[in-house]
C-alpha positions as CSV (number, residue, x, y, z in Angstrom):
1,X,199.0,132.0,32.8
2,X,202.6,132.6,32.5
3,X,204.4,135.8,31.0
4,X,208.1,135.9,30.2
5,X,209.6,139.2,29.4
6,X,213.3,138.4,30.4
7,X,216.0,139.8,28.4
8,X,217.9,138.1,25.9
9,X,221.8,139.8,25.6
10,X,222.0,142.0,22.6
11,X,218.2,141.5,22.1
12,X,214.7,141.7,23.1
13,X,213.1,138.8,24.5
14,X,210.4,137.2,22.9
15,X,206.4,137.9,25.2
16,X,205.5,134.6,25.7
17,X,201.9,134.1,26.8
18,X,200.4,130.7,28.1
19,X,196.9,130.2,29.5
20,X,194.6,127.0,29.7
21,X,191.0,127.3,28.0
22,X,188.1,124.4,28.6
23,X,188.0,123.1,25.2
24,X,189.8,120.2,22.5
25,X,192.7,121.8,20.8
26,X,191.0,121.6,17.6
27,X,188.1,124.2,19.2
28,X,190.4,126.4,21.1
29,X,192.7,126.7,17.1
30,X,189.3,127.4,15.4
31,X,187.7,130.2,18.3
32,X,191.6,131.7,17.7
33,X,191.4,131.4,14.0
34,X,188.1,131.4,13.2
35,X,186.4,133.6,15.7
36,X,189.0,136.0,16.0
37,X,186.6,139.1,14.9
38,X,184.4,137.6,18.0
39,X,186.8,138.1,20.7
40,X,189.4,140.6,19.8
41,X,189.0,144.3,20.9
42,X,188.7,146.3,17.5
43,X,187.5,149.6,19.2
44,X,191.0,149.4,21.2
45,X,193.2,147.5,18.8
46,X,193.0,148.0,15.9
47,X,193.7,150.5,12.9
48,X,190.6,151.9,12.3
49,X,189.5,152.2,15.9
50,X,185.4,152.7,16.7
51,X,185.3,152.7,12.7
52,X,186.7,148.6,12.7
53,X,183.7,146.4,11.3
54,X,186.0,142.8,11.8
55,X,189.2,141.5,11.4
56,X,189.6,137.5,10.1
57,X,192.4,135.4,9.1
58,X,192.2,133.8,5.7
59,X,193.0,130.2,6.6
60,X,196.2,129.3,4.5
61,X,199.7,129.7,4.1
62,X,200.1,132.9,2.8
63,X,196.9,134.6,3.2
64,X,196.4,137.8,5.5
65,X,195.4,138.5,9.0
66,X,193.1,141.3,7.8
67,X,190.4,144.2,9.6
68,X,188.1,145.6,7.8
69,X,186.6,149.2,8.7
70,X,183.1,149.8,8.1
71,X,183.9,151.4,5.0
72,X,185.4,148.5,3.3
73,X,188.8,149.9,4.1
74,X,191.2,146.8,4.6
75,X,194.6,147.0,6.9
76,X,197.0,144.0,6.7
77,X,197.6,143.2,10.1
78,X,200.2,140.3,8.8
79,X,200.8,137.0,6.4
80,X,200.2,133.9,7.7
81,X,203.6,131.6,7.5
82,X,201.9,128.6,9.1
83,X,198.4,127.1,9.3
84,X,198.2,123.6,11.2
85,X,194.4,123.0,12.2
86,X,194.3,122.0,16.2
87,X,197.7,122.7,16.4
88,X,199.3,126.1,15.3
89,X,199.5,129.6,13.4
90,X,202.0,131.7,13.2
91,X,202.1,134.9,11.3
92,X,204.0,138.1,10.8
93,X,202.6,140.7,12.9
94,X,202.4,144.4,11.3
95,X,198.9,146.4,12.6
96,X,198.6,149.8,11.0
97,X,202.6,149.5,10.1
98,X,205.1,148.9,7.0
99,X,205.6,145.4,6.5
100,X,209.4,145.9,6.5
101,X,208.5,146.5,10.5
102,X,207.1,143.1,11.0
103,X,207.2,140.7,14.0
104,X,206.1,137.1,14.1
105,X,203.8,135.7,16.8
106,X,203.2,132.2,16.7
107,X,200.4,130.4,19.0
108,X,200.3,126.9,19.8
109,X,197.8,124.4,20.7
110,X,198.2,121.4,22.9
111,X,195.8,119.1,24.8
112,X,196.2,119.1,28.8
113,X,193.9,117.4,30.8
114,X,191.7,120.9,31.8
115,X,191.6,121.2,27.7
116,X,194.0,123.1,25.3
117,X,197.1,124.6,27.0
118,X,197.4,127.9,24.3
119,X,201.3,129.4,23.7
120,X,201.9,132.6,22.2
121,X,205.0,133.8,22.1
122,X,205.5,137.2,19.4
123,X,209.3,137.7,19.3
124,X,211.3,140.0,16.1
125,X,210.9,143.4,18.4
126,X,214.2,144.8,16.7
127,X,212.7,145.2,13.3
128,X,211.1,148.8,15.4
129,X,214.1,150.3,16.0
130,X,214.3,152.8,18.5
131,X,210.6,152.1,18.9
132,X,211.3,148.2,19.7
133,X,211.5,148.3,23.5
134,X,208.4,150.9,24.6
135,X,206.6,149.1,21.9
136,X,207.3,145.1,23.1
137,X,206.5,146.8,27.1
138,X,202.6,147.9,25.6
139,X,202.2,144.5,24.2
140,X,203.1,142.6,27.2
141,X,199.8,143.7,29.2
142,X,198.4,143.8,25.8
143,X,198.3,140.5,25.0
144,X,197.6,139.4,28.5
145,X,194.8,141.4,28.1
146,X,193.5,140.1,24.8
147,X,194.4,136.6,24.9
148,X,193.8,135.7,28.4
149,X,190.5,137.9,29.1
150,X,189.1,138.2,26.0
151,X,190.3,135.2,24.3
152,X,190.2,133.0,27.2
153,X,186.3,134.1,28.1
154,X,185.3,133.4,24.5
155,X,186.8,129.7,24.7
156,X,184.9,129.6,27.9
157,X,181.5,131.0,27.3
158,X,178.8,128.4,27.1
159,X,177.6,127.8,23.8
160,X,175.1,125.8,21.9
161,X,175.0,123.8,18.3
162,X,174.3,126.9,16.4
163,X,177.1,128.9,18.3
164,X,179.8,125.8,18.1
């Protein structure tokens, strides 16, 4: 796993996150896509906290990363801007803000010999403002923290036909 947080002049540098999960890339895109209320954290990220229920994407261009809280309360996390099956998604990246605040993350899939190498790499920090710099420093062990331990040990878990 690799983390680059350098500095770009006059902006702030894109996280990018890579890690290497046992699986095709067409497995390691659906556990992202998919499976995503599986693996990700909701009691610690998400907008509705202990009262999160799931969060999924709706798999298209133009549908909604979306959590849902137990009382049927939706939060747009973000809009999907691209949906290539065993290869890449990327979406705008919102949580619990205004969309006008967006960022985009994109994640890429690509075959290695140990499996899928997975890229993300969630760059637009300056639509935050004063906020952009503490904010992108949280989401660097953030996303280290969700994608490589929680999304890498779902990728990794054993599994059989019924749980594929």
């Amino acid at each position: 796993m690799a983390a680059t947080t350098a500095e770009v002049p006059g902006e702030l540098a894109p996280i990018e996150i890579d890690l290497v999960v046992p699986c095709a890339p067409e497995r390691a895109f659906d556990y992202f896509t998919r499976d995503i209320g599986r693996w990700w954290p909701l009691a610690t990220h998400s907008c509705a906290g202990e009262r999160a229920a799931g969060v999924a994407f709706e798999p298209r261009v133009g549908g909604m990363l979306v959590e849902t809280a137990r009382d049927g309360t939706r939060h747009s996390w973000g809009t999907i801007e691209a949906w290539e099956p065993g290869h890449r998604v990327a979406f705008t990246w919102h949580p619990g803000r205004d969309p006008a605040t967006a960022q985009r993350v994109e994640v890429e899939f690509r075959a290695t010999p140990a499996g899928t190498r997975v890229t993300l790499v969630h760059g637009g920090w300056e639509t935050l403002g004063e906020q952009a710099a503490q904010t992108r420093g949280h989401y660097v062990e953030g996303w280290r923290q969700v994608l490589v331990q929680r999304f890498g040990a779902h990728c990794a878990a054993p599994r059989t036909e019924a749980t594929r």
